[in-house]
C-alpha positions in Angstrom: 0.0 0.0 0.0 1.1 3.1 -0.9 0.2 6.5 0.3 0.3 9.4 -1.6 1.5 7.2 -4.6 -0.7 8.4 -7.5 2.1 11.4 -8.9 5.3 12.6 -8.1 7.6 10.3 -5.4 5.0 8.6 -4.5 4.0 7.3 -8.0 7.7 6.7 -8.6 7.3 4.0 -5.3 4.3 1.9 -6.8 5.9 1.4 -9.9 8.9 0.4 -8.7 7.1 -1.6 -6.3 5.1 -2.9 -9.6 8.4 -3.3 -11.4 9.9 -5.7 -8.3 6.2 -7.8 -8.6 4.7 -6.3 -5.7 0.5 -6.3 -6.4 0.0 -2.2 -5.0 -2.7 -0.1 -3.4 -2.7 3.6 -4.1 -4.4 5.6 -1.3 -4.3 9.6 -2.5 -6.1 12.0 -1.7 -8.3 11.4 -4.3 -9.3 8.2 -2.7 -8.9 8.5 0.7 -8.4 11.5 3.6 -5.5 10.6 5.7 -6.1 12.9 8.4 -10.0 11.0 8.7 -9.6 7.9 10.5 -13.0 6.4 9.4 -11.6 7.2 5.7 -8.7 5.4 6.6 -10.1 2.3 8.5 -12.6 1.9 5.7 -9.8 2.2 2.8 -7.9 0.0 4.7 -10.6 -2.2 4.7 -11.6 -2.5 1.2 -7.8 -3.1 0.4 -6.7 -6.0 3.0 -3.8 -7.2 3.8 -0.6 -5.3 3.1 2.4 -6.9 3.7 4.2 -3.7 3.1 3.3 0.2 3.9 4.9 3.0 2.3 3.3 6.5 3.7 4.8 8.6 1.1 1.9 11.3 1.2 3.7 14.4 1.5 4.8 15.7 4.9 7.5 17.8 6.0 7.9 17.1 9.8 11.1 15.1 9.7 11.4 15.1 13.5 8.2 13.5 14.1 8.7 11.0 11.8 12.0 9.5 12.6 11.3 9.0 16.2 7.9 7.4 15.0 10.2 5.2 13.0 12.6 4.1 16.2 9.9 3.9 18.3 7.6 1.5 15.7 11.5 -0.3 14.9 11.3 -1.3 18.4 7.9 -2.5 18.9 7.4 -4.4 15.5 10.6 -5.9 15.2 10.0 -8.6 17.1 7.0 -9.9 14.9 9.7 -9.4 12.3 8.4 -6.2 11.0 11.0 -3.6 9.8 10.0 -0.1 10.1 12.1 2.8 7.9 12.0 6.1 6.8 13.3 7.5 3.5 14.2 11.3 3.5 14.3 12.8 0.3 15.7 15.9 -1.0 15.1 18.4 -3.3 13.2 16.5 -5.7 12.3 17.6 -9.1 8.2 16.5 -9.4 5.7 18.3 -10.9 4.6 20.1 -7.6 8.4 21.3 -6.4 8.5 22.7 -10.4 5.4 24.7 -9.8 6.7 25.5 -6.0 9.9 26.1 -6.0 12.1 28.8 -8.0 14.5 27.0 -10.4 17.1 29.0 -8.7 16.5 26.7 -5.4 17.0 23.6 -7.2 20.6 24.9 -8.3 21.4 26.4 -5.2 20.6 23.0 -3.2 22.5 21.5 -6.5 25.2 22.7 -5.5 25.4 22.1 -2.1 25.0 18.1 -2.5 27.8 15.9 -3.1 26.6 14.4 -6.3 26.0 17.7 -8.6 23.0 16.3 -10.1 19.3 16.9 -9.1 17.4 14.5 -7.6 14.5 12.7 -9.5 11.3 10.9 -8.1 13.1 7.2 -9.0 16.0 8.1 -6.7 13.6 7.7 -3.4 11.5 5.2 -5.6 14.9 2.8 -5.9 15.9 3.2 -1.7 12.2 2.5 -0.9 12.0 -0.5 -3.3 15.6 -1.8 -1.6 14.0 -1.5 1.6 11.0 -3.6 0.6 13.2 -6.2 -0.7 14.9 -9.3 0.4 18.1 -7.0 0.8 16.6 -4.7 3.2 15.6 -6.8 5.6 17.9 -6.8 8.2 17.1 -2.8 7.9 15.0 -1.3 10.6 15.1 2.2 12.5 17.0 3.8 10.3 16.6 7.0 8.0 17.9 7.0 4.7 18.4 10.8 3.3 18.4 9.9 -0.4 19.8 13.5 -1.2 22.4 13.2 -2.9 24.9 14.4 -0.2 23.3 17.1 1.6 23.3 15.8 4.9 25.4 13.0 6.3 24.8 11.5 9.3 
């Protein structure tokens, strides 16, 4: 299941996800309200089980979410559940072209390590390693797939 996955990052997700043989769900806004838990429960219904959950609906309250991540890590993991977040950067979608002055992009260009800017199927490929056989000794951890901004 993938939040937020019908454009942008998050559509770059489900087809990877697609790509790799995963059978995905697409809640957007168009389908459901994520801030309505009755929307929610009853999506969540209608789709069944998910053996994996990618919340890529946007949000910009990093903190939040990576303590959510260590704090779900420690309480799933011993049902063998691994629990991640993926931190993009500056990605170049069709919302951050409308959004954001093209001088941004450059400047944040420039700051990264790799001088390229980022595309939706660079957080699309971490997410799809993470949902893999590979990434399963993974759990707790944030991966900034920004080509170099911040290291941790």
């Amino acid at each position: 299941m993938v939040t937020g996955g019908a454009r942008g990052i998050g559509g770059a997700i489900a087809e990877a996800l697609e790509r790799d043989r995963h059978r995905v769900a697409i809640l957007d806004r168009d389908q459901c309200d994520l801030a309505d838990a009755a929307d929610v429960r009853r999506a969540a219904a209608a789709t069944g089980h998910a053996d994996v959950l990618v919340h890529a609906a946007a949000a910009f309250d990093q903190a939040a979410l990576v303590g959510l991540t260590r704090v779900l890590a420690l309480t799933l993991g011993p049902s063998g559940i691994t629990v991640n977040a993926v931190a993009p950067g500056l990605t170049r979608t069709a919302a951050t072209q409308e959004g954001v002055e093209s001088e941004a992009f450059e400047e944040v260009r420039r700051g990264q390590a790799l001088p390229r800017s980022l595309v939706p199927g660079d957080t699309a490929a971490a997410v799809a390693f993470l949902c893999s056989d590979a990434g399963e000794a993974l759990t707790g951890q944030t991966l900034n797939v920004d080509g170099g901004l911040v290291f941790h």
